[in-house]
C-alpha positions in Angstrom: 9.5 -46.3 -1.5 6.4 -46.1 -4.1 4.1 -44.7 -1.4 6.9 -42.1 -1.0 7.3 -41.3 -3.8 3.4 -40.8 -4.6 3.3 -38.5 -1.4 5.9 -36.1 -2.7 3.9 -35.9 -5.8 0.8 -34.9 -4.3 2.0 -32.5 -2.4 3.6 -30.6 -4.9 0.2 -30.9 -6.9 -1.3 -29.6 -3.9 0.8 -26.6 -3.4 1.0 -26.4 -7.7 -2.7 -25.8 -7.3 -3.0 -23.5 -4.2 -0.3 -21.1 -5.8 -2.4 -21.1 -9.1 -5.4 -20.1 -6.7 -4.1 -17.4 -5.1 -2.5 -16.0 -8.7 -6.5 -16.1 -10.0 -7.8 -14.5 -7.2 -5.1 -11.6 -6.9 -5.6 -11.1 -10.6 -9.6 -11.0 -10.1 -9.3 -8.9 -7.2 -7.3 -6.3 -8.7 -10.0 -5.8 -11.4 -12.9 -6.0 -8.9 -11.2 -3.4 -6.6 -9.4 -1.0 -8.8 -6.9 1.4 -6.8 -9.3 4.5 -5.5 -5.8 7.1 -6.1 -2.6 7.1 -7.6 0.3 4.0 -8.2 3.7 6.1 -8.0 6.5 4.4 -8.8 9.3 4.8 -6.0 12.2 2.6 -7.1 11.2 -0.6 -8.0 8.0 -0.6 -6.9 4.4 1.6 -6.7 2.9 3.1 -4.1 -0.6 4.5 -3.5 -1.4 7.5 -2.7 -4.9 9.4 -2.3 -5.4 12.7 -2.3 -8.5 14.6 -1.5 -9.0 18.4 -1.7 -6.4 21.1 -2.3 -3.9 23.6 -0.5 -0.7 24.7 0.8 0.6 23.0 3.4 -0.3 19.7 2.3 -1.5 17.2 5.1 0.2 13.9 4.9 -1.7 10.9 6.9 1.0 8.2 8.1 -1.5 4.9 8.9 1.0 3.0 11.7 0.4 -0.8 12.9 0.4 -2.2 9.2 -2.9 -0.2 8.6 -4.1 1.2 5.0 -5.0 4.7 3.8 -8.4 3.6 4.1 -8.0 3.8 8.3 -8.0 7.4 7.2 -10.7 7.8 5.1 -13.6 9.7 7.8 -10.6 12.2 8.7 -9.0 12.6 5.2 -12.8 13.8 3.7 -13.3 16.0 6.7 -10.3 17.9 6.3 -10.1 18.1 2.6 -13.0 20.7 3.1 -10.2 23.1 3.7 -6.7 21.4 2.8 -4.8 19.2 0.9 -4.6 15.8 2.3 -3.1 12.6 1.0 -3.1 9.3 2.7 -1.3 6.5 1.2 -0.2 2.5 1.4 3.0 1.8 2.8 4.7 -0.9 0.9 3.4 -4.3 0.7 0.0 -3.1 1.9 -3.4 -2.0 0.5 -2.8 -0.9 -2.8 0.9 -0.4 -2.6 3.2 -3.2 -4.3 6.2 -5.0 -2.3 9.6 -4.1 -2.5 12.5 -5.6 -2.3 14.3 -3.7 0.2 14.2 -3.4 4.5 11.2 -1.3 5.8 13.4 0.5 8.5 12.0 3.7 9.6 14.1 5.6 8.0 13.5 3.7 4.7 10.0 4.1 5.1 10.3 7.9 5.3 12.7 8.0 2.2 9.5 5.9 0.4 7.4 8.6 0.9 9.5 11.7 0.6 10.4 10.3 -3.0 6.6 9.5 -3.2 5.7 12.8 -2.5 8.1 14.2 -4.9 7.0 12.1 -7.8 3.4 12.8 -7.3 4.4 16.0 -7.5 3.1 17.7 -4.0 4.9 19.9 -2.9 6.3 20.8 0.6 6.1 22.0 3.2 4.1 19.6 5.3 2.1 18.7 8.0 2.8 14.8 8.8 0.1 13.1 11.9 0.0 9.4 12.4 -2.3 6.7 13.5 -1.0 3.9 16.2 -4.2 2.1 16.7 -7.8 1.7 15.2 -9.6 3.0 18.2 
């Protein structure tokens, strides 16, 4: 019962100490690797947007496949010679913080369009996706 008893203690020292870990090194890496754009709030959480250049219609970039804005980043400078263009971090990745709700496509696209609104860009826009890195 002793040896038990010892086991369950060690392993909640064990994951005591991997949680503290992980805390340190978020916190660190957040200060090494500041966001590049914008945190918007959208409901209860932030999240990141880009934006390079300037320009009516603005060009959204959607990164698909649990990707980043930074899939983006070769095609965002080119085309910010002549447009707006923002790329951003779904929720949960890159940048962006979790939130608490579903991520159903239609949820996602609410996200953004209230994204887009706060950061104040305005519409009309021209919305292109990524499905895969090659």
């Amino acid at each position: 019962m002793q040896i038990l008893l010892w086991l369950i203690v060690a392993f909640a020292l064990l994951l005591a100490a991997g949680a503290t870990y992980q805390a340190v090194g978020a916190r660190l890496d957040r200060r090494r690797f500041p966001a590049p754009g914008r945190l918007i709030q959208v409901g209860s959480h932030k999240l990141h947007l880009f934006e390079l250049g300037s320009g009516a219609p603005a060009v959204i970039l959607e990164s698909g496949i649990s990707a980043s804005h930074l899939n983006w980043r070769a095609v965002q400078t080119r085309l910010a010679a002549f447009a707006k263009v923002c790329s951003y971090d779904r929720a949960g990745l890159g940048w962006s913080e979790l939130c608490s709700e579903r991520c159903t496509p239609s949820r996602l696209a609410a996200q953004l369009h209230e994204m887009l609104r706060a950061a104040s860009v305005p519409a009309p826009y021209i919305l292109s996706d990524i499905h895969s890195a090659d």
